[in-house]
N, C-alpha and C positions, 0 to 999 in steps of 0.2 A: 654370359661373358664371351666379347671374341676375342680375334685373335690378339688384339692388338693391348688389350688389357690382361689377355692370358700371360702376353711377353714381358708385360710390365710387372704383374705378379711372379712371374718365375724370378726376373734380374732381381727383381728386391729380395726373393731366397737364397739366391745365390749368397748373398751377403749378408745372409741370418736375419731379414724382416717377414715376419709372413703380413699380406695383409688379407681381412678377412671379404667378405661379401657386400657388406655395409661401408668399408671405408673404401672400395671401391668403387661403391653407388657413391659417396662424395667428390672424388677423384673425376668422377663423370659429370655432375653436375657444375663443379668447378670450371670443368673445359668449354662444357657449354655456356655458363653465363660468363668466363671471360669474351670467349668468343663475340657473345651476344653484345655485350658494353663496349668491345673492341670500336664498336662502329660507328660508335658515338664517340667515343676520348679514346685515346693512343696510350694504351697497354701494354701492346706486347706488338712486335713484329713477327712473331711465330705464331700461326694459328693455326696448321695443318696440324690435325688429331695426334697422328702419329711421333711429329716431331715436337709437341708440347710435352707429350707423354714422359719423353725422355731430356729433352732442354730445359723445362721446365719443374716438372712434376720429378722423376728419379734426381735430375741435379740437384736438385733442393734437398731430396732427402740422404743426398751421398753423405752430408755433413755429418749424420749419423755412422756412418762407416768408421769414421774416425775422432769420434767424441762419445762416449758412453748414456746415450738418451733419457735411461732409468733415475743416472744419478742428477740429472737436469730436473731441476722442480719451479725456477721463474728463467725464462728467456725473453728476452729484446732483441726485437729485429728493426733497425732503424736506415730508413730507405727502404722499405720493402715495396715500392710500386706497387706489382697486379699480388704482392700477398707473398713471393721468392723471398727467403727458404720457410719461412715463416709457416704459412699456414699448411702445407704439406706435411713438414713437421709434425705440427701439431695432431694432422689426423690422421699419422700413423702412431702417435705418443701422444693419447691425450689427453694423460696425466700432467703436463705440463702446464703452466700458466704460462701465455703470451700474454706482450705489453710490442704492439706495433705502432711505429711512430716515422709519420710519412706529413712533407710539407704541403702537397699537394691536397686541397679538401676533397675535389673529385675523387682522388684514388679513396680515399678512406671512406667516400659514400662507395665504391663499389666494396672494399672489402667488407664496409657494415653489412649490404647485400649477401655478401656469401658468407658468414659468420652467419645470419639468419637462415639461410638456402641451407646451409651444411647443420645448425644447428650446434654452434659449436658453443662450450660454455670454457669460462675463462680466459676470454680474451679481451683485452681493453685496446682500442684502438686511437689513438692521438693526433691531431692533427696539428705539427708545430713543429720546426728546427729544434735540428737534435741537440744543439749549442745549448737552444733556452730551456729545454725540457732535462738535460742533465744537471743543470741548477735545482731542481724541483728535490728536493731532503727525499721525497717518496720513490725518487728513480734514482738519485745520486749511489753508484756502489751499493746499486740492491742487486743484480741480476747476479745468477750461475752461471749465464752463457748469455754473451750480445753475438749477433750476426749483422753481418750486411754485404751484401751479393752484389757486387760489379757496379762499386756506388762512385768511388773517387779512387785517391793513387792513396799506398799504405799510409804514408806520413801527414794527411789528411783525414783517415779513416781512425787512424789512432785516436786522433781528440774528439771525433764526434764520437765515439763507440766504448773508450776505454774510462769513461767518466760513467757510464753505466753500468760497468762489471763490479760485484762487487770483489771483496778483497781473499782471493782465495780462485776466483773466478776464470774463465777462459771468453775472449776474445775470438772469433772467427771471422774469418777476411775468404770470400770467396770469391776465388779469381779464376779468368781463363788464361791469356799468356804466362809464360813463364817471369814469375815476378820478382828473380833474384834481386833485379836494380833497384826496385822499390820497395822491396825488404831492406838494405844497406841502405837506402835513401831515409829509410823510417827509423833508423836506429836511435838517433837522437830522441826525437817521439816518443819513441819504447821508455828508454830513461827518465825521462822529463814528467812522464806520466806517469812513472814505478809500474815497468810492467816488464817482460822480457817476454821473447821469442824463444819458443815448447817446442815447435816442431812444424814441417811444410809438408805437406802430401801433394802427393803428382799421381793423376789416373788420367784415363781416355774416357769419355762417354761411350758408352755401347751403339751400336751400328753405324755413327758418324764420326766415331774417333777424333775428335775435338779434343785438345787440352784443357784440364780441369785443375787448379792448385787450391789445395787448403791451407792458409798460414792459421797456426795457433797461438794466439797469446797470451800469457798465464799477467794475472794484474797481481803485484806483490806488496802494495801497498795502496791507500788510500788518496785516491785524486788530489792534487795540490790546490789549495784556494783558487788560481789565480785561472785555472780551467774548467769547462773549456772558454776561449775567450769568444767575444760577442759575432752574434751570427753572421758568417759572411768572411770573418778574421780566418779561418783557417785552411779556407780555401783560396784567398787572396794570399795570405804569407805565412804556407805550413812550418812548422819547428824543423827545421833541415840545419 
């Protein structure tokens, strides 16, 4: 272990995760075949070890800081590009079953890669707008917890995401600017969807001090027929 994974193991104690020796032989193989695929399709603009470790890899798992992981048994992550917050997750918790759902087919051939590289089981990976894929009876209000990491503005994120949780469920919006105006801007959304706003958490990233916001969304009933509307609809004229 160096140093640079020693530091990555201590912050995630800080915060009551241990991880062991094995998931961070994952955590490493992970950096390397992003890096690796980087070169061929566009990933990630972060590729220095150090600052994936933590922009990547710890921000993904901060969602656990403030959602209880244990009680999480199916999650959806939809938009997860190179795998954020998704597969980090996963292999620090991986008791859970992932269902990631990315429009892009290249990203889902590299995640199918690191799924096999890391040896992970439980995860299904989709290749399809999250519009069409929430219509599917098999995803519709199944999940414990959807995510999706710096995808679109909240009042757009709400119909692609909030058609997946199921009813009972939490919603997570991970943002970096402070996202009051598009929390207030999503409200309507929240409604329209039966869902309501739980709670927003605000931290710093460790060494780069970067703002970090967690919105939570609790869904309080079951998605209305009429959502979400057909692909392309909610990014052209969100529910505002």
């Amino acid at each position: 272990m160096d140093q640079i994974q020693n530091q990555f193991q201590s912050l995630l104690r800080d915060q009551g995760i241990e991880v062991n020796a094995g998931q961070l032989a994952q955590f490493e193989t992970y950096f390397n075949e992003l890096v690796s695929w980087n070169e061929k399709m566009n990933l990630t603009g972060i590729t220095e070890r150090d600052q994936v470790y933590v922009k990547h890899f710890y921000d993904s798992l901060s969602l656990s800081f403030y959602v209880n992981m244990t009680s999480v048994h199916t999650m959806a992550d939809i938009g997860s590009g190179a795998g954020f917050p998704g597969i980090p997750l996963k292999i620090c918790f991986p008791h859970i079953k992932l269902t990631i759902v990315d429009s892009l087919n290249k990203r889902i051939q590299f995640l199918q890669n690191i799924v096999d590289q890391l040896s992970l089981d439980g995860v299904e990976l989709i290749h399809g707008r999250a519009e069409d894929i929430a219509r599917k009876p098999q995803y519709r209000d199944q999940f414990d917890l959807v995510t999706a990491r710096a995808v679109a503005r909240m009042a757009v994120l709400n119909e692609f995401c909030l058609p997946f949780v199921k009813i009972g469920g939490i919603f997570a919006a991970m943002k970096g600017s402070d996202p009051r105006e598009e929390v207030e801007e999503a409200a309507r959304s929240m409604k329209v969807l039966n869902a309501k706003l739980s709670a927003s958490h605000h931290f710093t990233l460790p060494m780069d001090s970067s703002d970090r916001h967690i919105i939570l969304v609790n869904k309080t009933a079951a998605t209305p027929k009429a959502y979400p509307r057909k692909a392309g609809t909610p990014l052209k004229s969100p529910i505002i």
